[in-house]
Wavefront OBJ file of the C-alpha trace (Angstrom):
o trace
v 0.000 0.000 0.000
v 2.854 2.320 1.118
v 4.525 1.627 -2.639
v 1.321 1.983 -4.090
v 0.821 5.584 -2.414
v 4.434 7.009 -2.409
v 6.088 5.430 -4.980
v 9.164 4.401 -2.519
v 11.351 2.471 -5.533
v 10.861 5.132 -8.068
v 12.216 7.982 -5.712
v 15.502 5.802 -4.588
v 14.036 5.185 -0.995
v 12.081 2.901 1.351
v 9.778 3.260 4.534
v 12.767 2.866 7.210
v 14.506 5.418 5.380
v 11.101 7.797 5.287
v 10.244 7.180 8.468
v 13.829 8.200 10.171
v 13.285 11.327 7.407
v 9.874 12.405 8.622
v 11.607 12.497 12.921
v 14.007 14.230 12.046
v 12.353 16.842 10.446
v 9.584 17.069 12.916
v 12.672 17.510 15.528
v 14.143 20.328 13.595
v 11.064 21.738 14.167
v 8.927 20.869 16.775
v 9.755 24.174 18.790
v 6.384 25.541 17.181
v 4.275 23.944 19.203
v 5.789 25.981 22.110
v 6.413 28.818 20.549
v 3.128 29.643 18.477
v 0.849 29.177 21.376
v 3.422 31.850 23.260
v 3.177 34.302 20.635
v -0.604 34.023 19.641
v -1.488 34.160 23.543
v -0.185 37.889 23.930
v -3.566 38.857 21.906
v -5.466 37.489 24.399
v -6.273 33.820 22.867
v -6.194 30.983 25.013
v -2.843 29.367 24.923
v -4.048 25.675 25.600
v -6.140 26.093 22.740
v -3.627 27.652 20.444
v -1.439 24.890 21.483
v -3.647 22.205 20.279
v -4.942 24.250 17.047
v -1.288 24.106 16.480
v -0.342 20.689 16.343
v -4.007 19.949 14.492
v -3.219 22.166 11.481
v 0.260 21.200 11.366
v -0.865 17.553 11.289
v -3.482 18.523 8.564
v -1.306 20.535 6.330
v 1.699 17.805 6.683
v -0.414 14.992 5.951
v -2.523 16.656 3.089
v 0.863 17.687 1.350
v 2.235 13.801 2.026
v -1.000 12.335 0.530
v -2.086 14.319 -1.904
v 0.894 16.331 -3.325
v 4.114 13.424 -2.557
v 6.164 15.901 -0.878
v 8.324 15.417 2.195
v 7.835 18.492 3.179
v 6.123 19.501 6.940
v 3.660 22.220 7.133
v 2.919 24.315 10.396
v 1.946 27.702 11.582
v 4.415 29.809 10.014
v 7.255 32.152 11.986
v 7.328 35.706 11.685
v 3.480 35.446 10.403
v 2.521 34.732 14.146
v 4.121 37.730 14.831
v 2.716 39.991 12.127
v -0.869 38.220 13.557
v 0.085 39.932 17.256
v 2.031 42.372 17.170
v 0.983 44.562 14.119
v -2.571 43.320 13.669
v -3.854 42.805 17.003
v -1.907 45.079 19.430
v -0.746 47.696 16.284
v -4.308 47.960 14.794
v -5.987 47.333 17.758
v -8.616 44.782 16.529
v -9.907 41.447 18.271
v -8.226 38.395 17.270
v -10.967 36.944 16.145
v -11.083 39.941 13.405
v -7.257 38.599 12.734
v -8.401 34.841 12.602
v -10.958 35.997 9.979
v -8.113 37.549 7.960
v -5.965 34.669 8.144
v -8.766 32.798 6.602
v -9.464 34.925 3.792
v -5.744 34.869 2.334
v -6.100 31.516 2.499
v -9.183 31.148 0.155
v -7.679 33.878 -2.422
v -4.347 31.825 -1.669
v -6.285 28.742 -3.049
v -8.125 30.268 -5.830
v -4.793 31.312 -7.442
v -3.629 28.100 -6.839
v -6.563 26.917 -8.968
v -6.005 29.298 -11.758
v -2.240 29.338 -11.985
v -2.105 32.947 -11.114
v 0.825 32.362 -8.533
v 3.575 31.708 -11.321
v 2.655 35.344 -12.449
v 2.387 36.983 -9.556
v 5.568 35.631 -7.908
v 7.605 36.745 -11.557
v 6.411 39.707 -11.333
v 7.776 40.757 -8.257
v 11.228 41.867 -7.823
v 13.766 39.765 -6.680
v 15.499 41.967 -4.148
v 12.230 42.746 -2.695
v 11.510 39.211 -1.861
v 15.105 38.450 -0.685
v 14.407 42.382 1.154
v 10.952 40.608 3.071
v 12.664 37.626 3.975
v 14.921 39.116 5.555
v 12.975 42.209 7.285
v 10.607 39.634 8.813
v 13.841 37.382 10.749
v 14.882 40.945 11.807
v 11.556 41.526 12.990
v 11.452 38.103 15.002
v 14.972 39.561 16.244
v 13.533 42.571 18.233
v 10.535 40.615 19.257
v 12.743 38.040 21.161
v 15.191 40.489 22.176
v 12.378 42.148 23.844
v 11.068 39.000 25.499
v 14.063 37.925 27.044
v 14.784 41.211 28.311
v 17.850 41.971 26.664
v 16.174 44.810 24.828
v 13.877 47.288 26.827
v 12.090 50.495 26.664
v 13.986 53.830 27.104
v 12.422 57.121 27.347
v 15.208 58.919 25.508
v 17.014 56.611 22.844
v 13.567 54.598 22.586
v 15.216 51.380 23.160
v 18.096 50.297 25.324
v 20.054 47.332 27.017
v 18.209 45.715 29.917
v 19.752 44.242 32.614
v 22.141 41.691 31.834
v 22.517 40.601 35.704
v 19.062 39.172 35.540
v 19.122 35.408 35.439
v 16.358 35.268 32.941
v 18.491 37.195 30.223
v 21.609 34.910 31.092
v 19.519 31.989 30.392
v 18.038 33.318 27.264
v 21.896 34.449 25.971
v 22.820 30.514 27.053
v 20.367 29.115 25.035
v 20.824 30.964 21.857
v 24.480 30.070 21.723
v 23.630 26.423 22.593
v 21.398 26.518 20.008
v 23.678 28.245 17.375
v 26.573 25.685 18.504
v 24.833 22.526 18.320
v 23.230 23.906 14.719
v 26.855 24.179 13.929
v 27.608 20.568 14.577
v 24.617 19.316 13.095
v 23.115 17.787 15.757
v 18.995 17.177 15.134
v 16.519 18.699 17.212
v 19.272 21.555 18.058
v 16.923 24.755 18.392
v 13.908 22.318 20.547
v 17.411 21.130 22.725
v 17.975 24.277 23.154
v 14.440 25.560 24.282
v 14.039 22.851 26.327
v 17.723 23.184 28.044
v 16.697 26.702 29.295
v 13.345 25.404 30.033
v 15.281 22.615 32.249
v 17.288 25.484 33.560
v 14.758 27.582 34.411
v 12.653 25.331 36.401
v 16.017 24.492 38.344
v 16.292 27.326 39.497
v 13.196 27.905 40.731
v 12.134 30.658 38.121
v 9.418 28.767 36.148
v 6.632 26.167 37.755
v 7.023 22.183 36.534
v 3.587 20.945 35.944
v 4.730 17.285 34.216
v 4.824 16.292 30.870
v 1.782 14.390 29.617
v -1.678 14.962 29.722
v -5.175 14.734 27.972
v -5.357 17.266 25.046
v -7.051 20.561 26.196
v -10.108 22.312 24.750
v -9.944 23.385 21.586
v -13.237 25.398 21.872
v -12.166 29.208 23.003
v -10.341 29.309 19.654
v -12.609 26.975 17.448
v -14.580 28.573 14.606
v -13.822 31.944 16.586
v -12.914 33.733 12.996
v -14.969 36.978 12.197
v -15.406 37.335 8.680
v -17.498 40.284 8.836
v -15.066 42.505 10.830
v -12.231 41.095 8.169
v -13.859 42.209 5.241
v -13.445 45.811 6.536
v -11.830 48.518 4.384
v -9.136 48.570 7.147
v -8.089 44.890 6.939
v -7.882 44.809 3.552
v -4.164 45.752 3.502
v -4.053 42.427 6.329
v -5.874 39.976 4.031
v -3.260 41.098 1.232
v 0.229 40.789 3.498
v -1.032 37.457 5.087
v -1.419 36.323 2.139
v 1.898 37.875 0.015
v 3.789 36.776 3.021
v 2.935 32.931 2.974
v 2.628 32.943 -0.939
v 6.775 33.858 -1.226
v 7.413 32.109 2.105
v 5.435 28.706 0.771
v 7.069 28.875 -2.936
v 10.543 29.929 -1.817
v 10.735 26.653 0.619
v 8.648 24.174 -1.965
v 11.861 25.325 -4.675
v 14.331 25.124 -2.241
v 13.575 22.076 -0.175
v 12.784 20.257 -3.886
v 15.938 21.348 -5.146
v 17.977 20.299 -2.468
v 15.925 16.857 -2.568
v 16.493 16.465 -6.295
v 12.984 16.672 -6.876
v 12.688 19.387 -9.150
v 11.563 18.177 -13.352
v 14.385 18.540 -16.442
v 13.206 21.894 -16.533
v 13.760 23.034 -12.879
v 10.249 23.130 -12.109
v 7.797 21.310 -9.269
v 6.252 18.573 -10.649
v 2.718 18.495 -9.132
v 2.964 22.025 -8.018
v -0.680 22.518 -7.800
v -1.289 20.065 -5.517
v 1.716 21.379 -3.307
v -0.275 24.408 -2.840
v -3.396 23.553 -2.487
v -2.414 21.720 0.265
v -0.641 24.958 2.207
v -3.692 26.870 1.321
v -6.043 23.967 2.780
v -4.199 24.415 6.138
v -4.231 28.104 6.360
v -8.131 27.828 6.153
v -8.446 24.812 8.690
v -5.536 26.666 11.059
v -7.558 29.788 11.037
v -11.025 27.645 11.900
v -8.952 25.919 14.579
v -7.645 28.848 15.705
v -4.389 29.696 15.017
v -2.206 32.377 12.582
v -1.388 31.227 8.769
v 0.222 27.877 7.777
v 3.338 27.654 5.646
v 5.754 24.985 4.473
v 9.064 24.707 7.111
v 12.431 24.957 5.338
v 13.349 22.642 8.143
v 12.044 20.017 6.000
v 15.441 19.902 4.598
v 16.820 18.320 7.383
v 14.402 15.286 6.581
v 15.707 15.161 2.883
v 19.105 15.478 4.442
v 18.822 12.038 5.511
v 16.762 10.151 2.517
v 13.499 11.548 2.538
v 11.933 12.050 -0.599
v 8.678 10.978 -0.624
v 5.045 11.938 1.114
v 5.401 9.331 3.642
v 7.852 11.395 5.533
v 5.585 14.587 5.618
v 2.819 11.794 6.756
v 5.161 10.760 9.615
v 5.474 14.386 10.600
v 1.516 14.738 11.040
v 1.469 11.434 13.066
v 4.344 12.719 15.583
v 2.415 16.140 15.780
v -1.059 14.373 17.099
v 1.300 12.557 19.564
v 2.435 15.791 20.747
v -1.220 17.150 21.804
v -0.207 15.023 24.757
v 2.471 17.316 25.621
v 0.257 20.520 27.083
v 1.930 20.490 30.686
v 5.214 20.742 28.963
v 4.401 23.312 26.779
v 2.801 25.728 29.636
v 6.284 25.254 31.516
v 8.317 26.728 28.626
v 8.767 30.632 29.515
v 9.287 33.351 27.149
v 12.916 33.638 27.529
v 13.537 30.200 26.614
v 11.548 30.355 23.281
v 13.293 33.777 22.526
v 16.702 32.002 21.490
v 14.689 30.067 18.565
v 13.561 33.459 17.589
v 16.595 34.575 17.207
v 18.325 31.790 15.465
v 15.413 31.940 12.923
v 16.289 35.840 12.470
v 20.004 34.700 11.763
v 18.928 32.175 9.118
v 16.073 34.662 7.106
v 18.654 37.490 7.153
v 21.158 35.498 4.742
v 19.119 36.898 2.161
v 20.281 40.319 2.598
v 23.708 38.826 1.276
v 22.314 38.027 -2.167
v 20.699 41.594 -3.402
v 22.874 43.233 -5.812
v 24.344 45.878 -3.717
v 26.328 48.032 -6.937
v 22.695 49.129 -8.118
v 21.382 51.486 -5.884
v 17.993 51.430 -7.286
v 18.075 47.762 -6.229
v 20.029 47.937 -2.797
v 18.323 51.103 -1.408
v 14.613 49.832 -1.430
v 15.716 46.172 -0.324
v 17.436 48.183 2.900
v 14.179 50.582 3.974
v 11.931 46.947 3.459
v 14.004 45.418 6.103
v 15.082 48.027 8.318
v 11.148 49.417 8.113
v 9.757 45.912 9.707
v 11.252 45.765 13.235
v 11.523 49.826 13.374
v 8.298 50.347 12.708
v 7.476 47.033 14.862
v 5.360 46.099 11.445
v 5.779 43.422 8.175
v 3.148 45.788 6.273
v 4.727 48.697 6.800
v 7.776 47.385 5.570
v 6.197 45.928 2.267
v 4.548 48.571 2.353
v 7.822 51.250 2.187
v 9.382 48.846 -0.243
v 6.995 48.824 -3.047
v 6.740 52.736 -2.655
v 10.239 52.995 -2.970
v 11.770 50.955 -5.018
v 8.591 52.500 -7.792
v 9.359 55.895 -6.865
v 12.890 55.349 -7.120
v 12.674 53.358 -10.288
v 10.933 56.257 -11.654
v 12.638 59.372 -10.929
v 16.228 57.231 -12.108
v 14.466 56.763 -15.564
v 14.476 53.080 -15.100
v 10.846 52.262 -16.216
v 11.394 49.631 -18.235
v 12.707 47.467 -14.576
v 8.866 48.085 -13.402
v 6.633 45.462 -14.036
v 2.839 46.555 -13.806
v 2.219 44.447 -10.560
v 4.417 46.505 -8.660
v 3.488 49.735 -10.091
v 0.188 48.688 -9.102
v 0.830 47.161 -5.630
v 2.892 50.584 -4.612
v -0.482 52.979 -5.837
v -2.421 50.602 -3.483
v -0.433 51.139 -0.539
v -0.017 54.825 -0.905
v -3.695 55.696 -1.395
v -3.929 52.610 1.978
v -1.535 55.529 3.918
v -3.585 58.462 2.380
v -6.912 57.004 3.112
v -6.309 55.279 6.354
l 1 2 3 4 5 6 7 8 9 10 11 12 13 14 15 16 17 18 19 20 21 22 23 24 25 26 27 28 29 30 31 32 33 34 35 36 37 38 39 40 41 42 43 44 45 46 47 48 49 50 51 52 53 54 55 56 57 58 59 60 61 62 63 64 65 66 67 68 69 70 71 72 73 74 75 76 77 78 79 80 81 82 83 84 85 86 87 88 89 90 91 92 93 94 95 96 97 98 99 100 101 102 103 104 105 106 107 108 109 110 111 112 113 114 115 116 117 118 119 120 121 122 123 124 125 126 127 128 129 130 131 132 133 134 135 136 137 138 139 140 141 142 143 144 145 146 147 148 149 150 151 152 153 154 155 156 157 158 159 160 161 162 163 164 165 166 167 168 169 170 171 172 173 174 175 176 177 178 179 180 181 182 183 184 185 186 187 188 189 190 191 192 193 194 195 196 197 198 199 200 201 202 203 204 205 206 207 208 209 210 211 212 213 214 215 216 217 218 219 220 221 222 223 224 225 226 227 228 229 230 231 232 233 234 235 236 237 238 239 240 241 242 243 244 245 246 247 248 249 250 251 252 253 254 255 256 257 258 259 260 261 262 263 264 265 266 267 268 269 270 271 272 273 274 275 276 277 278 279 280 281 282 283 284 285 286 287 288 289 290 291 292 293 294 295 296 297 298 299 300 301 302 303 304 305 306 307 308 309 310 311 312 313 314 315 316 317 318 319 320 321 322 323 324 325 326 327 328 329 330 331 332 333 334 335 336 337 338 339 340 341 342 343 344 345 346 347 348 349 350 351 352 353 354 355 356 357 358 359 360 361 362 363 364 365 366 367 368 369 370 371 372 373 374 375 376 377 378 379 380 381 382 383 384 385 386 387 388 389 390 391 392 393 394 395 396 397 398 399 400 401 402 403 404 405 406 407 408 409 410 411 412 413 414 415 416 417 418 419 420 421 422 423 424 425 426 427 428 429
């Protein structure tokens, strides 16, 4: 049945091999489930609940893309998207989560409609290249401050805005510990380093007496504060429009940039270098963003830490399926989750700030027209504490600067477009 399904002998593997794949990947990135529920709780959603809408979408989206799309690629609520979904959209706008939940759900119907119609392959060409490398990179900056703020290393300051916090405090040792555990044991290789780190401060932490112990296993907690909580009526507002349109730009870059790169690494791209079955691939991201936001949690995306699964044979489906199974084993996990503090998750912020900021690296920094509106994208998102206002400031730019340095012919119509939208959004709103 499992030949029948994945096609084992035609991709060079076998179900030992898959299965060894599909833990290791779900190692690499199993922090979610502790981090998510921390980040989507500061809007006032119950964390028990996010913790188990969570591991239920990522177990949806994983085993939808194993099944019907072949991949071995994991899906889960996606990093730096959690954050936009707090931190700009709930505490920056001001509107209930629930509004945000209906948002989240509305990119991902428009985010399966173009994956019906094959608008994505036009949308994605269309948009420059530095931007995207520029967005990548602005949102693991963004992730940056918001863990540097949560482990106290970074803190308010009347006069410079922000400043150092106080490094004697045992909570910001920890937190400085764990990142360079994490960052040393990434180094070597080792599997499951970011979680070993997370859980080594956790360990640490409860030590010392700084963080209650409440045991590891339990029955799964209620799902129902968070279930079917979306508001679609309050997220088709003329204010959230802007929302709908980054939750759903965000994921559709994030998604295809890791589907290429994962495949690529894999060997699974076509002659051509193109995704064979590329439709299905999507659809299935775009099926979990919908069921995540009816659970109750921010937008799904495929992990790049699926890589570390192909790293070690994977190349089917089966692995991706073996990634859903292990994250409905961890709704048994709720005590442990609750114990992890802040501080401890903050390190795998950070280390996933170090790894989206590589992208700076590649924008052609000899063409200013290029460089310059790449810069204000990233810089923009953590200064202004907001992912759209950094798209937004990119677009605007890098038109406007396109423009007045007689480069038209560099401006594709989508951007010129996207740009007008988001000036007459600051003019009108």
């Amino acid at each position: 049945m499992l030949e029948a399904l994945f096609k084992l002998r035609e991709h060079g593997t076998d179900v030992k091999t898959e299965v060894l794949a599909g833990f290791t990947t779900f190692l690499t990135m199993a922090y979610i489930i502790f981090v998510n529920p921390a980040i989507l709780s500061e809007t006032g959603m119950d964390f028990n609940a996010v913790f188990v809408a969570t591991c239920l979408a990522a177990a949806l989206g994983s085993a939808v893309m194993g099944l019907v799309a072949n991949y071995p690629i994991a899906l889960a609520p996606g990093m730096g998207l959690n954050a936009y979904f707090t931190f700009s959209v709930v505490k920056g706008m001001g509107v209930s989560w629930q509004v945000a939940l209906g948002a989240v759900f509305l990119s991902g119907i428009i985010f399966l409609v173009i994956s019906l119609f094959k608008v994505r392959e036009a949308m994605v060409n269309a948009i420059p290249h530095s931007l995207k490398l520029a967005i990548s990179a602005g949102v693991g900056l963004f992730l940056a401050i918001i863990a540097l703020k949560n482990a106290g290393i970074v803190v308010a300051h009347p006069a410079t805005l922000v400043t150092l916090g106080n490094v004697h405090d045992p909570k910001v040792v920890l937190a400085i510990l764990g990142f360079l555990l994490i960052l040393a044991l990434e180094y070597r290789k080792v599997t499951g380093g970011v979680i070993i780190g997370v859980m080594a401060v956790t360990v640490l932490a409860v030590l010392l007496g700084y963080q209650e112990f409440k045991g590891v296993f339990s029955a799964p907690p209620s799902i129902a504060p968070t279930f079917m909580q979306m508001d679609l009526q309050g997220a088709l507002s003329a204010s959230l429009v802007g929302v709908v349109f980054v939750f759903f730009f965000v994921d559709l870059f994030d998604t295809t940039g890791t589907l290429v790169g994962v495949s690529h690494r894999a060997g699974l791209l076509d002659s051509n270098g193109k995704l064979p079955r590329l439709k299905r691939a999507l659809m299935a991201d775009s099926t979990a963003i919908v069921a995540g936001a009816a659970l109750g949690t921010s937008s799904c995306t495929a992990y790049v830490e699926s890589a570390a699964g192909t790293a070690v044979g994977g190349r089917t489906g089966l692995t991706a399926v073996v990634v859903a199974i292990l994250f409905l084993v961890a709704l048994f996990l709720s005590p442990l989750a609750g114990a992890v503090p802040a501080y401890a998750t903050a390190p795998a912020l950070c280390y996933v700030a170090v790894l989206m900021a590589r992208g700076l690296a590649e924008i052609n920094w000899d063409d200013l027209t290029e460089s310059a509106p790449a810069v204000i994208t990233a810089v923009a998102m953590p200064f202004t504490f907001s992912i759209a206002d950094g798209i937004a400031f990119g677009f605007i730019s890098y038109a406007g600067l396109k423009l007045l340095s007689g480069r038209f012919k560099d401006l594709s119509p989508a951007v010129v477009v996207i740009a007008a939208l988001w000036v007459m959004k600051f003019a009108m709103f």
